[in-house]
C-alpha positions as CSV (number, residue, x, y, z in Angstrom):
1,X,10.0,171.6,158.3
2,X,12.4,172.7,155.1
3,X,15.0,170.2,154.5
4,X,17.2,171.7,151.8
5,X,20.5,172.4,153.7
6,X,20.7,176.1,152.3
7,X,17.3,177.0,153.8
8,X,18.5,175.9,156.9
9,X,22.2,178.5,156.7
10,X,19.2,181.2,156.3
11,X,17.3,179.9,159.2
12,X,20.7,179.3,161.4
13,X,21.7,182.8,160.4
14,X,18.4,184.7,161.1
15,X,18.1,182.9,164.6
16,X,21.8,183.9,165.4
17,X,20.9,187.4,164.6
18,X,18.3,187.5,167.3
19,X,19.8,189.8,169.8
20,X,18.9,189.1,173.0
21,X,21.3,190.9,175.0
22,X,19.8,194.0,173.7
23,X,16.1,192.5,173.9
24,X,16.3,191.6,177.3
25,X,18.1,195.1,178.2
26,X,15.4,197.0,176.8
27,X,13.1,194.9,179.6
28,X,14.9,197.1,182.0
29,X,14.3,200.1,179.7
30,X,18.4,199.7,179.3
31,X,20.4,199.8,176.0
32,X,23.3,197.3,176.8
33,X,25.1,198.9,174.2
34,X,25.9,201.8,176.1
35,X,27.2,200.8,179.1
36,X,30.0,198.4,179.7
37,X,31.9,196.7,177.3
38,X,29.1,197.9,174.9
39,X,28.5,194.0,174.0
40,X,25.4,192.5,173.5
41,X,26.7,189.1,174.8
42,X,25.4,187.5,178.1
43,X,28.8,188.8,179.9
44,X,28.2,192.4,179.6
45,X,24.5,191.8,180.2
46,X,25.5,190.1,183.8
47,X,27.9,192.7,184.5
48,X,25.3,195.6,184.1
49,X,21.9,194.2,184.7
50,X,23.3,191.5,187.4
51,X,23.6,187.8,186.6
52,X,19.0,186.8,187.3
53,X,19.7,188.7,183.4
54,X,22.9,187.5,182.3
55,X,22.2,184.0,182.8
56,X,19.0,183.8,181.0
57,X,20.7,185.8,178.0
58,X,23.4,183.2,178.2
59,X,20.8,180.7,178.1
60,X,19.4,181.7,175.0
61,X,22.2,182.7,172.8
62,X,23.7,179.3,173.0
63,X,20.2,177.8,172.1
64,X,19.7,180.0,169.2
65,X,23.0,177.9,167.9
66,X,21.7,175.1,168.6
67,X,18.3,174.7,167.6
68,X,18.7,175.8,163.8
69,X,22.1,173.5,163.7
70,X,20.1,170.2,165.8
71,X,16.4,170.8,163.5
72,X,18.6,170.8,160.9
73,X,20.8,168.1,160.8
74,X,17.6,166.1,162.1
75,X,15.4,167.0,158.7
76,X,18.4,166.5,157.0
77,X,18.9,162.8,157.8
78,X,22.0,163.4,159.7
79,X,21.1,162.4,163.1
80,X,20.1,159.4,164.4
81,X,20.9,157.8,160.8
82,X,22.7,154.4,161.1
83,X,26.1,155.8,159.0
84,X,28.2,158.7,159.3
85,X,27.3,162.0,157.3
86,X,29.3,162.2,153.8
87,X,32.2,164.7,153.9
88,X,29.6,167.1,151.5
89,X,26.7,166.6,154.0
90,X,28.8,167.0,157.0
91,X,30.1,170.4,155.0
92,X,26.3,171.5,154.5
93,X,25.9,170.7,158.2
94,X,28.6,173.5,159.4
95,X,27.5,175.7,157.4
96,X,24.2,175.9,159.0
97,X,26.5,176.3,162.6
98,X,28.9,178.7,160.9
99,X,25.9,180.7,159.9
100,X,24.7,181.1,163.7
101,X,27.8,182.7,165.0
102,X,28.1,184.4,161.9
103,X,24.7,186.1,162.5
104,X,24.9,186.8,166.6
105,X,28.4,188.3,165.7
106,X,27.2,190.4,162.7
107,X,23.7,190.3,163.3
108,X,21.5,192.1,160.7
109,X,19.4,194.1,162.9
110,X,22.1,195.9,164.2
111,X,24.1,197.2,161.4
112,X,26.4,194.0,161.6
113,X,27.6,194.8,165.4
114,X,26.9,191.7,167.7
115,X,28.7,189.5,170.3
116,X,31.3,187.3,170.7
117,X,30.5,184.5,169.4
118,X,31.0,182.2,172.3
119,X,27.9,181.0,173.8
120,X,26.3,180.7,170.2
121,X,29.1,179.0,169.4
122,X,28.7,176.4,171.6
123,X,25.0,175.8,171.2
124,X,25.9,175.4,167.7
125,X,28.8,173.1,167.8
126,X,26.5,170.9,170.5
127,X,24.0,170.4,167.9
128,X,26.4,168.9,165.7
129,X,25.4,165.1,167.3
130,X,27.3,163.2,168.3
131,X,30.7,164.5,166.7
132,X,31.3,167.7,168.2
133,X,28.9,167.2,170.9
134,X,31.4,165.4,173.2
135,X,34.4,168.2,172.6
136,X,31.8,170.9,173.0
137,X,31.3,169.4,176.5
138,X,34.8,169.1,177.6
139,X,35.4,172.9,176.2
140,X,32.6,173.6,178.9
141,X,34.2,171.8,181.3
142,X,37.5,173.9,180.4
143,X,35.8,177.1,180.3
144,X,34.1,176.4,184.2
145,X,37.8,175.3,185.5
146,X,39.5,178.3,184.3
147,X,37.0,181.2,185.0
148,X,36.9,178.9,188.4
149,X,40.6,179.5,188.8
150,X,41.5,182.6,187.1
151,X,38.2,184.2,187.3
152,X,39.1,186.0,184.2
153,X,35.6,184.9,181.2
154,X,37.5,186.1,178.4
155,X,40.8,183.9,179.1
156,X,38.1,181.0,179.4
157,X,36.3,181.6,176.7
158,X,39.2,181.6,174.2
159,X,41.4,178.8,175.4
160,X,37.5,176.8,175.6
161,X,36.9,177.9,172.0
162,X,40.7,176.1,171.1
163,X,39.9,172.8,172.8
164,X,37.3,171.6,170.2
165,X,39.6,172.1,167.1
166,X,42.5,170.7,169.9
167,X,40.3,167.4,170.3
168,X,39.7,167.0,166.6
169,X,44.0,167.1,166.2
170,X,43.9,165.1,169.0
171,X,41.7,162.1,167.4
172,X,43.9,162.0,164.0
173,X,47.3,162.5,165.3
174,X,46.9,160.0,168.7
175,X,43.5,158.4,167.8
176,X,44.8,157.1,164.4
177,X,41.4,158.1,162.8
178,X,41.7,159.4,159.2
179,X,42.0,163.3,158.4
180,X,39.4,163.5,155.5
181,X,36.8,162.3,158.0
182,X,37.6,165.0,160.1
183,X,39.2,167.4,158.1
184,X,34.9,169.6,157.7
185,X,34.7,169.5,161.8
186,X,38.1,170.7,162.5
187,X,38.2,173.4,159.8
188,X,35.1,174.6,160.5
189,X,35.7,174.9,164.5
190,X,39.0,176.4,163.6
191,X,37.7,179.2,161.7
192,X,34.9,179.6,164.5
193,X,37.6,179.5,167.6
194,X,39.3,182.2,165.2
195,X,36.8,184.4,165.4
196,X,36.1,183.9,168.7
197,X,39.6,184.8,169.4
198,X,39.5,187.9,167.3
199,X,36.4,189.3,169.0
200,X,38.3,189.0,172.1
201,X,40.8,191.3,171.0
202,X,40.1,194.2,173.8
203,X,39.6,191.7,176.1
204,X,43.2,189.9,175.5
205,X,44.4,193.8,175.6
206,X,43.4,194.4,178.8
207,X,44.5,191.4,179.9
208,X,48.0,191.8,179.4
209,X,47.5,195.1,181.0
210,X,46.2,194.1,183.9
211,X,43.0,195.8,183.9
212,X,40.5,193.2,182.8
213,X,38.0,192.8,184.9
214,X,37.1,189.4,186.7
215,X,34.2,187.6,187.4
216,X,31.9,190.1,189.5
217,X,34.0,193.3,188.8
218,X,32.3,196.1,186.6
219,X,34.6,197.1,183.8
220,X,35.4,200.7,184.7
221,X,34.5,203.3,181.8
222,X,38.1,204.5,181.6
223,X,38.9,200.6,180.0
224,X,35.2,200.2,178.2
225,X,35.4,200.0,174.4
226,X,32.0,199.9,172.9
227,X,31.6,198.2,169.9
């Protein structure tokens, strides 16, 4: 396996670029592009092919993030190692995550149109062991209490993509522990809650418009905004 850490960005973003929204669509001789939200994300996929598709989509965009980012940081020395990755390795580490989104969200294959970001996200963010794994598994937690309550995924999916960044100010400001330790983790799960964020832009639109569909609702075509 390669273990320069620039090799492994180009792997993390190739990976993140597969689209398998799309892939699995065209199983059912569908383009998910056309029809709903015109996402490629596992969402869109479970509103229009039905959830025995969404979930598996879901599934695999969240382990295309985090196999490049896990391999990685293994061949890399940074896991399992008896010290703490330097402030430059742990920035040579997000990159390889950052890459992952970056590529399922402006995936090469399709002229730079992808997803959201969200589920790659967090397969990317997990693979980060053991720093961000532990606030990547309480922003699940957060995401399956509020799309429990409110039913609304996009709502959940935004305020889960603040809670990692939130824990990291959370450690530093209550936890005592020191900023430059932190300071790669938080400002790289920043910048990816960001973008999460922006890709939900429709999404919050609709929202506070009252016409965003919940968890098993359709989104009807009048509201649909391809991407």
């Amino acid at each position: 396996m390669p273990r320069h850490w620039l090799t492994w960005v180009a792997i993390g973003y190739l990976c993140g670029s597969i689209p398998f929204g799309l892939l699995l669509g065209r199983c059912r001789g569908v383009d998910i592009r056309k029809h709903g939200s015109g996402n490629i994300g596992a969402t869109n996929v479970g509103r229009v092919l039905g959830w025995a598709w969404g979930a598996p989509c879901l599934v695999l965009d969240v382990l295309k993030g985090f196999g490049p980012v896990f391999l990685g940081g293994w061949t890399m020395g940074l896991i399992g190692g008896a010290d703490q990755p330097s402030s430059l390795e742990a920035w040579r580490w997000l990159a390889v995550a950052a890459a992952a989104v970056v590529g399922h969200v402006f995936p090469i294959w399709l002229k730079f149109k992808g997803g959201k970001g969200v589920a790659t996200g967090l397969g990317a963010v997990l693979g980060i062991w053991p720093t961000l794994t532990v606030p990547a598994l309480l922003a699940v937690s957060v995401w399956g209490l509020l799309a429990a309550i409110f039913k609304y995924v996009s709502l959940a999916s935004v305020v889960a993509a603040a809670v990692i960044p939130g824990y990291l100010l959370v450690r530093v400001w209550l936890g005592g522990e020191p900023l430059a330790g932190v300071a790669p983790y938080l400002i790289v799960s920043g910048l990816i809650a960001a973008l999460v964020v922006l890709r939900h832009g429709s999404n919050l639109k609709r929202l506070l418009a009252g016409c965003e569909p919940k968890l098993g609702e359709k989104l009807s075509e009048e509201h649909a905004t391809p991407n």
